[in-house]
KEVEX-260687 format. One line per field, with one value per atom (N, C-alpha, C): residue in one letter; atom name; x, y, z. Coordinates in Angstrom, 3 decimals, decimal comma. Atoms other than C-alpha are relative to their C-alpha. Layout:
KEVEX-260687
type <- [A	...]
atom <- [CA	...]
x <- [X	...]
y <- [Y	...]
z <- [Z	...]
***
This chain:
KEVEX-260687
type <- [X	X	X	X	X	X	X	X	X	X	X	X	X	X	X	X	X	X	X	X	X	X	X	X	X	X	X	X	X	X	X	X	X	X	X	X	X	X	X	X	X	X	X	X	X	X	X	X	X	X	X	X	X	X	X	X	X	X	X	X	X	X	X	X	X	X	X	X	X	X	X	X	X	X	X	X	X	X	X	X	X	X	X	X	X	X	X	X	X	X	X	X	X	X	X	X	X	X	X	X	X	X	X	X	X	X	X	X	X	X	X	X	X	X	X	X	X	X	X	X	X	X	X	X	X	X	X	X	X	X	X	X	X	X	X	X	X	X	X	X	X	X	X	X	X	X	X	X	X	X	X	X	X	X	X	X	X	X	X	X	X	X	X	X	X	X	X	X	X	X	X	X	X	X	X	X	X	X	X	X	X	X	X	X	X	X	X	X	X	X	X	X	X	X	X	X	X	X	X	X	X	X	X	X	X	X	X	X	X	X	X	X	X	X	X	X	X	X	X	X	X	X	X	X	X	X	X	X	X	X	X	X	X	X	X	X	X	X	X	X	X	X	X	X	X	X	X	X	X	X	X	X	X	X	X	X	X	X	X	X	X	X	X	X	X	X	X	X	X	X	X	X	X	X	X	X	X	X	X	X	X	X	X	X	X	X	X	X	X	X	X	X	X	X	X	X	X	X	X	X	X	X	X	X	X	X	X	X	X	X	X	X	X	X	X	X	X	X	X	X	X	X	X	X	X	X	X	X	X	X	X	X	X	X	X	X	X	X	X	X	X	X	X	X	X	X	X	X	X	X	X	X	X	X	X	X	X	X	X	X	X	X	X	X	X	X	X	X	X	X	X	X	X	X	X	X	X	X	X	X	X	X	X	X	X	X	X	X	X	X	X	X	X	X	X	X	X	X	X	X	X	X	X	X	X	X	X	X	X	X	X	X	X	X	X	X	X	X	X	X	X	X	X	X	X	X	X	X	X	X	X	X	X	X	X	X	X	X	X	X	X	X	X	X	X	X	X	X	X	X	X	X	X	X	X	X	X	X	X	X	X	X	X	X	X	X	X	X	X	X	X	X	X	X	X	X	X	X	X	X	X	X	X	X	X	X	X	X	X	X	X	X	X	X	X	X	X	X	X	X	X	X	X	X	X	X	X	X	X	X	X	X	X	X	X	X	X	X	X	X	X	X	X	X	X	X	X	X	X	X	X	X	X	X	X	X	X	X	X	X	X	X	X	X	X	X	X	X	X	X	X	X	X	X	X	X	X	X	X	X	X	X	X	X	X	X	X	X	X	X	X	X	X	X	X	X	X	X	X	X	X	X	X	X	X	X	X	X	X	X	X	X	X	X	X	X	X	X	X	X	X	X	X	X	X	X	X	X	X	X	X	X	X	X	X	X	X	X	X	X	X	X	X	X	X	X	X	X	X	X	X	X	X	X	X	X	X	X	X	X	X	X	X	X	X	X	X	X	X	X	X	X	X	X	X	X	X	X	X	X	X	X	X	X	X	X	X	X	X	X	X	X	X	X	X]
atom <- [N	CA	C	N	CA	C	N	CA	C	N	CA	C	N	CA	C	N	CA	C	N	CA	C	N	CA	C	N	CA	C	N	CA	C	N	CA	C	N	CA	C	N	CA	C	N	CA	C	N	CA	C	N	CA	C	N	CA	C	N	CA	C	N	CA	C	N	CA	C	N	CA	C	N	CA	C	N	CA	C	N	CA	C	N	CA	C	N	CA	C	N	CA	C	N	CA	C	N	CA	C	N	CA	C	N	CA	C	N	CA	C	N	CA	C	N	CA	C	N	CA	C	N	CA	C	N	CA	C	N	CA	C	N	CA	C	N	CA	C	N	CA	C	N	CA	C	N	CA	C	N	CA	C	N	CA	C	N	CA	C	N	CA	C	N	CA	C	N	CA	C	N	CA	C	N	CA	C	N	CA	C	N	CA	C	N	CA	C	N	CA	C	N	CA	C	N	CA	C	N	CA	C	N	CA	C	N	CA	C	N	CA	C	N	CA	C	N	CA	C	N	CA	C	N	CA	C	N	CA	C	N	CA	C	N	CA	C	N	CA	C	N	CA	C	N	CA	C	N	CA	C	N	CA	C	N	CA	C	N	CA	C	N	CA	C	N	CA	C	N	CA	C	N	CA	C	N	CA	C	N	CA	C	N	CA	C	N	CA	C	N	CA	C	N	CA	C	N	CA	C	N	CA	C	N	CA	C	N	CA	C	N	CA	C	N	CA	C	N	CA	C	N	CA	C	N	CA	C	N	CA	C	N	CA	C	N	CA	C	N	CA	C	N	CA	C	N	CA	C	N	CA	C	N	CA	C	N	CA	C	N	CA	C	N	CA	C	N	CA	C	N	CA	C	N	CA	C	N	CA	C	N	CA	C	N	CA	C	N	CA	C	N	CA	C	N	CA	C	N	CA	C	N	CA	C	N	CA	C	N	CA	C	N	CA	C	N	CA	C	N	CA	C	N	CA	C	N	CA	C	N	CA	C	N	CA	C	N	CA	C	N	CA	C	N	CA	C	N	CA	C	N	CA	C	N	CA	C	N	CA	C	N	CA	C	N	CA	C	N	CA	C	N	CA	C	N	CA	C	N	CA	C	N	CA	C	N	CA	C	N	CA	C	N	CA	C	N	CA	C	N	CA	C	N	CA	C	N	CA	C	N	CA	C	N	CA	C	N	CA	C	N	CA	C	N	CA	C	N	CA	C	N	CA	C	N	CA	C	N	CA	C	N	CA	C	N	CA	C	N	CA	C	N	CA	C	N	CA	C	N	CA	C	N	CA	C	N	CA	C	N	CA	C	N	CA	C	N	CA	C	N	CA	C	N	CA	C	N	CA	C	N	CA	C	N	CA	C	N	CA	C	N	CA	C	N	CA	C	N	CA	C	N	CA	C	N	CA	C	N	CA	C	N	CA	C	N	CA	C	N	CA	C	N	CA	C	N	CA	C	N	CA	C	N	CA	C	N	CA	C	N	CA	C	N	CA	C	N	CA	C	N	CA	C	N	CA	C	N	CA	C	N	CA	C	N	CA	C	N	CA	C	N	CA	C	N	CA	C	N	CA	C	N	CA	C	N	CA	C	N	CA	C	N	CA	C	N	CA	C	N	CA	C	N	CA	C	N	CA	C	N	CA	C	N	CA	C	N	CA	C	N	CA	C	N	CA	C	N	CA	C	N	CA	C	N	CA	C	N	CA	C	N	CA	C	N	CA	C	N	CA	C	N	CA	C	N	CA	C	N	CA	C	N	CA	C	N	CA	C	N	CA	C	N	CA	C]
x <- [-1,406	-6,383	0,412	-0,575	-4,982	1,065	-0,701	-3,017	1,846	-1,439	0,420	0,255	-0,100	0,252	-0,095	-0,121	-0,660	1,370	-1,621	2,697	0,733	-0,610	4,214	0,766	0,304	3,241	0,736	-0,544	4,435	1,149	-1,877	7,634	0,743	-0,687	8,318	-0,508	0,508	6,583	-0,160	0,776	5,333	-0,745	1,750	1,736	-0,663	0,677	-0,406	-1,428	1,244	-3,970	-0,690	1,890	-7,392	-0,988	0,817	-10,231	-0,769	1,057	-13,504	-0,253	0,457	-14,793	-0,654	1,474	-17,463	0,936	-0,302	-15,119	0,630	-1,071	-13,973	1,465	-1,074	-10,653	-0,080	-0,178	-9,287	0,073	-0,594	-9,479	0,571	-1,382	-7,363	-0,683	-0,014	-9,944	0,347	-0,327	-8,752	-1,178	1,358	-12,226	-0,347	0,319	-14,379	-0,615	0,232	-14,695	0,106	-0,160	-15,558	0,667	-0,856	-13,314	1,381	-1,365	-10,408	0,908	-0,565	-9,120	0,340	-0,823	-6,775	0,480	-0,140	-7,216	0,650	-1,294	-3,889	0,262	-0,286	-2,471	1,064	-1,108	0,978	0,758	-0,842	2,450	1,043	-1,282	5,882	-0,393	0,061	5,617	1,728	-1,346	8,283	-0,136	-0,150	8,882	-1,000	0,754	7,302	-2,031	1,405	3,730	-0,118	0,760	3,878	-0,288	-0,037	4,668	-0,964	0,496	2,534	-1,961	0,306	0,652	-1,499	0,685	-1,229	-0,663	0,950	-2,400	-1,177	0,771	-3,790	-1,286	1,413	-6,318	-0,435	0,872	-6,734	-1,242	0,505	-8,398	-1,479	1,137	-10,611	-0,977	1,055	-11,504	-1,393	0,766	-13,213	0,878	-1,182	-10,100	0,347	-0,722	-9,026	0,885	-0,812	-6,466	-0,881	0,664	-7,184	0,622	-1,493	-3,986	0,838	-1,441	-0,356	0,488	-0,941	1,351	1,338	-1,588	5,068	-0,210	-0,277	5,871	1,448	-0,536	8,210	0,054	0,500	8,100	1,340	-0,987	9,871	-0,366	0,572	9,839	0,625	-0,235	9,568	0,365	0,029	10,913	-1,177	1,213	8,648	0,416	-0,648	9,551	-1,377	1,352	6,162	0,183	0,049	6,644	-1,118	1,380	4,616	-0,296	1,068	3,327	0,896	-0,297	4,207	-0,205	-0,033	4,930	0,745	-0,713	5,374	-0,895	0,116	5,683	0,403	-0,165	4,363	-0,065	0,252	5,226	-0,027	1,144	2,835	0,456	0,631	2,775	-0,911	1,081	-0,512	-0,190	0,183	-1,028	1,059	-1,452	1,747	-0,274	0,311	0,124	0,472	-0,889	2,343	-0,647	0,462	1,192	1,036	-0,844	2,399	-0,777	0,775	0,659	0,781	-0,725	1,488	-1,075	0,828	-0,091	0,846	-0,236	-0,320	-0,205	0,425	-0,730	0,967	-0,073	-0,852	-0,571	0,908	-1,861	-0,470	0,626	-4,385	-0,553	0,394	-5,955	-1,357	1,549	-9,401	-0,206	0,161	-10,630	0,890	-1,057	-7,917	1,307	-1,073	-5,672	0,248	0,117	-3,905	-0,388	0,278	-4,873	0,556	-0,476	-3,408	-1,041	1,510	-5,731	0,471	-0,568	-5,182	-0,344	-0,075	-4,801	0,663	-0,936	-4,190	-0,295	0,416	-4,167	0,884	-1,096	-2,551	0,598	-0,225	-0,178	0,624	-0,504	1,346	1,554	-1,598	5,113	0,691	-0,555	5,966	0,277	-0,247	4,672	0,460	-1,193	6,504	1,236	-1,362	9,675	0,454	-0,231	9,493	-0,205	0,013	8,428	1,749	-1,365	11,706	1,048	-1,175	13,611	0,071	0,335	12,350	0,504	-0,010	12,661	1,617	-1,626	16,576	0,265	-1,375	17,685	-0,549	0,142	15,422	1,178	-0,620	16,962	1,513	-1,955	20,859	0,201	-0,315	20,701	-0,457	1,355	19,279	-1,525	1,000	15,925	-0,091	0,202	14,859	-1,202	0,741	13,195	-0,003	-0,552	12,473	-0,912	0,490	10,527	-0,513	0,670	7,978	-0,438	0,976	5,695	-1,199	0,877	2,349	-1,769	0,852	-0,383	-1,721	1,562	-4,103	-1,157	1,256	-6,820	-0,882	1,773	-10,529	-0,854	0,863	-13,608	-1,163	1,302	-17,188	-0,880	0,610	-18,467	0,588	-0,947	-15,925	0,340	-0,484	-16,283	0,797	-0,738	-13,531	1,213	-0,956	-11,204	0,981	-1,592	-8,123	1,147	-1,325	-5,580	1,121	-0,651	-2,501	1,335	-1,236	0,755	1,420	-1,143	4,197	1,206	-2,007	7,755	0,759	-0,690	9,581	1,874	-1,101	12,958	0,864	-0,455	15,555	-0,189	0,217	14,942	0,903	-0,991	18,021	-0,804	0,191	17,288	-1,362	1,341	13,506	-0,957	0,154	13,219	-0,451	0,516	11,342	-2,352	1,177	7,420	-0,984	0,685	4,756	-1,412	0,979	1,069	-0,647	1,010	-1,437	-1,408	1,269	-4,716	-0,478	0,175	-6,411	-1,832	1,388	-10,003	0,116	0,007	-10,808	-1,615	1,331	-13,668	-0,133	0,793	-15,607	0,751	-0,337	-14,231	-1,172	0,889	-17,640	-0,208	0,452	-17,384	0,649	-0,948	-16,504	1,153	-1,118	-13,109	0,178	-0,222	-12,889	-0,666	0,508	-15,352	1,077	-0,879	-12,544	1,019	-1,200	-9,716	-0,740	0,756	-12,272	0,299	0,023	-12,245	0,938	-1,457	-8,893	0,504	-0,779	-7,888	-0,910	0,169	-10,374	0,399	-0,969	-8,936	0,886	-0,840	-6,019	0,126	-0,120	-6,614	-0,561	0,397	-8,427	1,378	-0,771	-5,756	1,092	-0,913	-2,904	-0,208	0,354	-4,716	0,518	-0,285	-3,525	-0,091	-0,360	-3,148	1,220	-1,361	-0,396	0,501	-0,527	1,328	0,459	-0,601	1,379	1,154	-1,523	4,739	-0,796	-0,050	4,163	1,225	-0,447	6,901	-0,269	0,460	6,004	1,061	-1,486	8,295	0,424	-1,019	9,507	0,647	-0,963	10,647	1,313	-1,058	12,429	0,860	-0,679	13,608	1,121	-0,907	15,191	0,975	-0,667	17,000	1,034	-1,185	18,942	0,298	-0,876	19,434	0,426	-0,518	20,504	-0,602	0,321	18,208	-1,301]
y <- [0,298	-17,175	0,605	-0,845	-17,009	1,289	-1,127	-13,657	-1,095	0,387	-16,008	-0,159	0,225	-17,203	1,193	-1,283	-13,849	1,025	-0,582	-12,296	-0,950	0,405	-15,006	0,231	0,068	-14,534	1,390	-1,057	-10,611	0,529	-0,192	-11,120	-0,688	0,970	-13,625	0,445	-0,872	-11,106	1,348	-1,459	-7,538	-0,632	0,419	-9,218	0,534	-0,454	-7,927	-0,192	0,374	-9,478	1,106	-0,873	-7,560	-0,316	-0,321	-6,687	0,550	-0,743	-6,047	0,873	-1,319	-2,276	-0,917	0,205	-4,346	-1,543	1,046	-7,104	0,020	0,238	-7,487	-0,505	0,651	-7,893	-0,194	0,510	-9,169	1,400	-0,835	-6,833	-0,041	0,503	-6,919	-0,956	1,096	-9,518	-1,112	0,958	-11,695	-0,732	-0,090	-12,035	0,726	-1,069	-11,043	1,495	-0,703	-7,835	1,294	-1,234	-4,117	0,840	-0,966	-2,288	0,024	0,605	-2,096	1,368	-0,979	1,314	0,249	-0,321	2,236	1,637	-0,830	5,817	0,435	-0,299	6,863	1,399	-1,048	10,129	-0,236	0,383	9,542	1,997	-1,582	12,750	0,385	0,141	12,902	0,493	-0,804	13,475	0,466	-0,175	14,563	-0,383	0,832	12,754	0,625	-0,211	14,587	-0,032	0,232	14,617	-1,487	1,727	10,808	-0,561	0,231	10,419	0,590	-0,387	12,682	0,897	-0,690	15,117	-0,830	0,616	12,933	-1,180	1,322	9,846	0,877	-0,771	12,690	0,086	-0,905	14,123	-1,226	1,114	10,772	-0,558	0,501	10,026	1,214	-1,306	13,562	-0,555	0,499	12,244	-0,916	1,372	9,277	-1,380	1,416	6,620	-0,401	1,356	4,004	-1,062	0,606	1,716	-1,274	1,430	-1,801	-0,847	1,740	-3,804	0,944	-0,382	-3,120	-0,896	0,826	-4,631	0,259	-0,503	-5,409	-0,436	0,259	-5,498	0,041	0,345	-6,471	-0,130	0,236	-5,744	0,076	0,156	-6,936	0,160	0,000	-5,975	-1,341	0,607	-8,206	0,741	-0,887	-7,076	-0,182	-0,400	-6,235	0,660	-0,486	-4,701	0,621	-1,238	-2,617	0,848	-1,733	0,989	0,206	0,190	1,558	-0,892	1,152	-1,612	0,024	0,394	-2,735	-1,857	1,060	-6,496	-0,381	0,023	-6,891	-1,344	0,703	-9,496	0,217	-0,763	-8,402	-1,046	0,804	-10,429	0,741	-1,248	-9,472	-0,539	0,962	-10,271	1,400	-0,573	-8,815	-0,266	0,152	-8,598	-1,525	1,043	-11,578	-0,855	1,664	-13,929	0,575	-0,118	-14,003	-0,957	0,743	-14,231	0,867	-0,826	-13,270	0,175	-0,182	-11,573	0,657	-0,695	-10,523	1,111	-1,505	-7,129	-0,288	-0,271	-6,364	1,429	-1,097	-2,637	0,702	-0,767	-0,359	1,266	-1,100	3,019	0,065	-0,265	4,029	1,834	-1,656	7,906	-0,321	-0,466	8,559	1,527	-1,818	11,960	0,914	-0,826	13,158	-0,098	0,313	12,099	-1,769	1,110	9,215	-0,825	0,669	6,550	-1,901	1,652	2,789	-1,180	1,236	-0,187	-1,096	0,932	-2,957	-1,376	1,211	-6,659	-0,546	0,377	-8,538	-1,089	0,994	-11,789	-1,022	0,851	-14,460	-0,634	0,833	-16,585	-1,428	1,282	-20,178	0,301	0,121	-20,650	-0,342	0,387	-22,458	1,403	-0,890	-20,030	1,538	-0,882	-17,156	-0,222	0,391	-18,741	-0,090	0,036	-19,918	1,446	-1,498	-16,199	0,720	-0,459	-14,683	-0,618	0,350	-17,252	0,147	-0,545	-16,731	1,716	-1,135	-12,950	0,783	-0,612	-12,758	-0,756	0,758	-15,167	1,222	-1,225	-12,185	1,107	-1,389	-9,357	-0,377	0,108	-10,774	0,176	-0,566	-9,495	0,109	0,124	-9,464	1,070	-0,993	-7,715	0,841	-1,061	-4,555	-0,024	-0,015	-4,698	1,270	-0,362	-2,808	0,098	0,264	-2,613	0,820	-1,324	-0,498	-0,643	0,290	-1,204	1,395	-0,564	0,165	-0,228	0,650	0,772	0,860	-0,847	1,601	-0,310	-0,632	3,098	0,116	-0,191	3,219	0,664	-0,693	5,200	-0,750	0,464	3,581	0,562	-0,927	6,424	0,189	-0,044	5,947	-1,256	1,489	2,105	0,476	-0,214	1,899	0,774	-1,287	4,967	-1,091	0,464	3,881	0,868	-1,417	6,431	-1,161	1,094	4,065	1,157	-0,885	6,017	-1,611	0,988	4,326	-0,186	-0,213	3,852	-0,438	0,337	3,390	-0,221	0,270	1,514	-0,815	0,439	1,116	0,762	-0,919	4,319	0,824	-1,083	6,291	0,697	-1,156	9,747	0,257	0,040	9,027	-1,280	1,222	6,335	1,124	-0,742	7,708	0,089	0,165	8,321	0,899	-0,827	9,005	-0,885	0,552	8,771	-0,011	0,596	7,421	0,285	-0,373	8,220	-0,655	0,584	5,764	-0,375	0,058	5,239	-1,038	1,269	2,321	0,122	-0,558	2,792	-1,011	0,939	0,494	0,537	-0,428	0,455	0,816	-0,868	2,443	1,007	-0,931	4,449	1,143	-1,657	8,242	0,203	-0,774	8,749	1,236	-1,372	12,123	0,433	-0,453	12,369	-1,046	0,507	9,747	0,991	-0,882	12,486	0,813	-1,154	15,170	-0,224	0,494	12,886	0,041	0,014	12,382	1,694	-1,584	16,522	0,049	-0,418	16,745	-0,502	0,760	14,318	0,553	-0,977	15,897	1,173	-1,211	19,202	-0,408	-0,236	18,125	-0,999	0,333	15,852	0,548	-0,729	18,107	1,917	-1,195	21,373	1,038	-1,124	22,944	-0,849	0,262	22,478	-0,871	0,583	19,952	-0,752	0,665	18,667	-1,527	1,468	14,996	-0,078	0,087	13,022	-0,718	0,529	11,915	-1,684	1,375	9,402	-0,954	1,492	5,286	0,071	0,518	4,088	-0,789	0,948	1,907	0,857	-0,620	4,901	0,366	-0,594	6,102	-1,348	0,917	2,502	-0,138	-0,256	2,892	0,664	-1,067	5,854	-0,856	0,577	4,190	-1,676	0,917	0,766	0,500	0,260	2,351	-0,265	0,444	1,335	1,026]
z <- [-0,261	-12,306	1,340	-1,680	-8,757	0,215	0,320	-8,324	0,241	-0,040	-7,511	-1,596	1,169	-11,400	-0,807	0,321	-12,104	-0,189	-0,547	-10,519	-0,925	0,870	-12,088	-1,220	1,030	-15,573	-0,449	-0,108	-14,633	-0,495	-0,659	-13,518	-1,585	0,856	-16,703	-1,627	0,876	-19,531	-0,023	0,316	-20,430	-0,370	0,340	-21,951	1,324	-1,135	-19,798	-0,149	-0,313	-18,995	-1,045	0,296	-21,080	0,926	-1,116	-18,646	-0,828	0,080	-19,316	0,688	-1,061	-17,503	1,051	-1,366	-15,503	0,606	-0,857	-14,616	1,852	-0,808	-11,174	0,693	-0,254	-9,699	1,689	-1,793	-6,060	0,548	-0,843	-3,495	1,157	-1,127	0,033	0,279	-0,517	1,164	-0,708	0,835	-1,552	-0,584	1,365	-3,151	-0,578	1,084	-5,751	0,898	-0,902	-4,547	-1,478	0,423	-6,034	0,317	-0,710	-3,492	-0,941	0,560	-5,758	-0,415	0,077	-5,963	1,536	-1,056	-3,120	-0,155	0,461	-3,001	1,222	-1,333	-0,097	-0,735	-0,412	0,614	1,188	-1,314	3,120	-0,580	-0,428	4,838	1,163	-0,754	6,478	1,486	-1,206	10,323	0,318	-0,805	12,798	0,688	-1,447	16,072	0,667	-0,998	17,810	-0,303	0,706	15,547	0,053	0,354	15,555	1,446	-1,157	19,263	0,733	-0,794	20,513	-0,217	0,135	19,173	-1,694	1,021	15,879	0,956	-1,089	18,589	0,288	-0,631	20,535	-1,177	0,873	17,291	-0,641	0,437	15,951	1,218	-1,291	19,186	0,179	0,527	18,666	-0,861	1,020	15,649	0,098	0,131	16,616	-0,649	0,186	15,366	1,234	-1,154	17,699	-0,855	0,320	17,015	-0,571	-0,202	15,361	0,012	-0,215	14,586	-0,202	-0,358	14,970	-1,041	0,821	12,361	-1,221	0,698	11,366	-1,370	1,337	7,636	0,010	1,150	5,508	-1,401	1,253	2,038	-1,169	0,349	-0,335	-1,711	1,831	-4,838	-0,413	1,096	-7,617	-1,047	1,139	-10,657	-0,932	1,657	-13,587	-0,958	1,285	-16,937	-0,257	0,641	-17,014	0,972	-0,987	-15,734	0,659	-0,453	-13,205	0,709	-0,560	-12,108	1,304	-1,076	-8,501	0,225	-0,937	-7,145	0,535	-1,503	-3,684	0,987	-0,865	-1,131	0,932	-1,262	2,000	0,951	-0,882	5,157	1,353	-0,699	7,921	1,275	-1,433	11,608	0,656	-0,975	12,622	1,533	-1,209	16,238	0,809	-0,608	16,467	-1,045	1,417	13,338	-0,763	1,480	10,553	-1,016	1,416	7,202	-1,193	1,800	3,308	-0,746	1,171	1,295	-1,257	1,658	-2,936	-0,160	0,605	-4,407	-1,307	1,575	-7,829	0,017	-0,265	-8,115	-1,660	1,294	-11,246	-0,148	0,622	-12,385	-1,220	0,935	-13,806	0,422	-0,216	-14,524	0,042	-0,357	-12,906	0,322	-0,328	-13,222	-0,129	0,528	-14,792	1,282	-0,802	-11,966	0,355	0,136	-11,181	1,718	-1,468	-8,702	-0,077	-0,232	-7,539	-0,796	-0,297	-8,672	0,491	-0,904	-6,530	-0,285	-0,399	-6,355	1,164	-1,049	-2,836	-0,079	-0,194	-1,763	1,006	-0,860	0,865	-1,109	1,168	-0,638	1,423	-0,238	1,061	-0,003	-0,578	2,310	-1,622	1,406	-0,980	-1,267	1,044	-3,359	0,364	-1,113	-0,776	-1,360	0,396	-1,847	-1,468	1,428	-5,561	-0,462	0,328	-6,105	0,040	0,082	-4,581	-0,523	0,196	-5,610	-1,718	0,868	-8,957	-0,541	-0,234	-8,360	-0,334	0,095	-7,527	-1,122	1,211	-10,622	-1,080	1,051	-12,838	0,376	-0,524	-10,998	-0,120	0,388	-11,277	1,682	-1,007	-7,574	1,050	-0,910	-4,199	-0,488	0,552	-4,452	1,182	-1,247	-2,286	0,509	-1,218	0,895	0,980	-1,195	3,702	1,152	-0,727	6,626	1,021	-0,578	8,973	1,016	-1,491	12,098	-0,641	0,825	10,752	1,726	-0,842	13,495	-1,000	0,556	12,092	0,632	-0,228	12,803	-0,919	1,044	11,760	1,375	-0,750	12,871	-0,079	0,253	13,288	-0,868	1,266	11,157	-1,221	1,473	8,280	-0,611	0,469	6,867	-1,551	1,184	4,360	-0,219	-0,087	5,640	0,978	-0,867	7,445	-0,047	-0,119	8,857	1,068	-0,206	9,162	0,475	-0,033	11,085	-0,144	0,016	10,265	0,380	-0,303	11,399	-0,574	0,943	8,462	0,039	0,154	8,529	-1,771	1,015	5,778	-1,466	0,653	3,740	-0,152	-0,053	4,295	0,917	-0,933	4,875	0,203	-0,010	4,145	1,002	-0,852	7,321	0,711	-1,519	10,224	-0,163	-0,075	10,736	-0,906	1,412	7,928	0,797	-0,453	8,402	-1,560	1,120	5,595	0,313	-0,306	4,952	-1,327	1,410	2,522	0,147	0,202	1,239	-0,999	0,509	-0,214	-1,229	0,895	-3,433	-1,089	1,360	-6,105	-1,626	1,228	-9,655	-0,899	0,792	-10,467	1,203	-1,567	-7,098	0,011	0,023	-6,433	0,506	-0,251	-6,633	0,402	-0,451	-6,237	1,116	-1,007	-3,772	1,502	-0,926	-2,025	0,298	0,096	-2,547	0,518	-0,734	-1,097	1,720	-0,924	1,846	0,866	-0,263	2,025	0,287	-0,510	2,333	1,299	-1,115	4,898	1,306	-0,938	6,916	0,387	-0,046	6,347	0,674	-0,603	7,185	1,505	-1,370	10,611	0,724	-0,697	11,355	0,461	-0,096	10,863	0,695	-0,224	11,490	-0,930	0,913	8,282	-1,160	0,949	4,719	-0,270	0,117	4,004	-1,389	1,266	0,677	0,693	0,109	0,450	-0,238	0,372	-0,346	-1,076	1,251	-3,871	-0,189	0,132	-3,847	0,937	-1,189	-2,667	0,391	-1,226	-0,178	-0,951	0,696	-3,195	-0,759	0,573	-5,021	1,156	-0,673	-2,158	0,407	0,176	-1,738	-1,251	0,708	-4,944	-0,064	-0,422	-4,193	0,986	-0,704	-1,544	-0,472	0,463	-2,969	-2,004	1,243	-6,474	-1,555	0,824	-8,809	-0,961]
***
């Protein structure tokens, strides 16, 4: 089942799909794919760490830039706690596309982690979605919008340290950087989260507490909901 019918089925129930352990789901390339845990880590900068001072050590590292791209993201409602669907509209390097995510927790290793579904979707099914979306919700739905540039290393397939400029957050708008590892539904999590602090610590040069809340909680927060 294509993930649009999927979302669908979401947005218009609580039932929720059964999965075999060994089955695969979509991952961002929108095939069958094992990559399907999205194991992120985002950590608030200040102006001056995003402008200046984080380019600089990503550049140490061995990261180089690869695309620049604006978002737009916008929720679906759902009636399962937890779950996430979002319609993201992209313009990579100037090509605009739309993609849907499905995204859910689950606990690995005694902690929790994202599991992911992505996929393009078509102008049409864009539209019947939201329009779908606001007659559930009674109300517009919440959006908001970043400029997202990322980076990868030649020695790190799978890592991506993404910095952002987050608009439409209130007091939680301004620049956050990401650090995400991408891992097999039979693949070492934890040794992804290992990955992820060291990153961390060399990027920042210290110990740093993640932000625990998504940009859709803090979306909530300022639209209310």
């Amino acid at each position: 089942m294509s993930i649009f019918w999927q979302t669908l089925k979401r947005m218009l129930t609580n039932r929720r799909p059964t999965r075999s352990p060994d089955q695969p789901l979509r991952a961002k390339s929108g095939k069958a794919d094992a990559a399907v845990f999205e194991v992120e880590r985002k950590f608030r900068l200040t102006d001056h760490e995003a402008s200046s001072i984080i380019p600089a050590r990503l550049k140490e590292m061995g990261f180089a830039l690869a695309d620049t791209v604006v978002m737009t993201d916008t929720f679906l409602p759902t009636g399962v706690k937890g779950e996430m669907l979002r319609v993201r509209d992209e313009s990579v390097n100037g090509k605009p596309i739309t993609v849907l995510t499905i995204k859910e927790w689950v606990v690995v290793g005694g902690n929790r982690e994202r599991e992911e579904q992505e996929e393009q979707v078509n102008k049409f099914e864009r539209w019947l979605l939201l329009k779908i979306g606001r007659l559930l919700n009674g109300k517009s739905l919440l959006f908001f919008s970043k400029t997202r540039l990322m980076h990868e290393s030649p020695g790190l397939v799978g890592v991506v340290i993404a910095t952002d400029d987050v608009q439409g957050l209130g007091e939680n708008s301004g620049p956050y950087a990401e650090i995400e590892v991408l891992v097999p539904r039979d693949g070492d999590v934890e040794g992804a989260r290992k990955r992820i602090s060291e990153l961390a610590r060399e990027l920042f040069g210290e110990d740093r507490q993640f932000v625990q809340a998504s940009y859709q909680d803090m979306l909530k927060q300022v639209g209310g909901q």
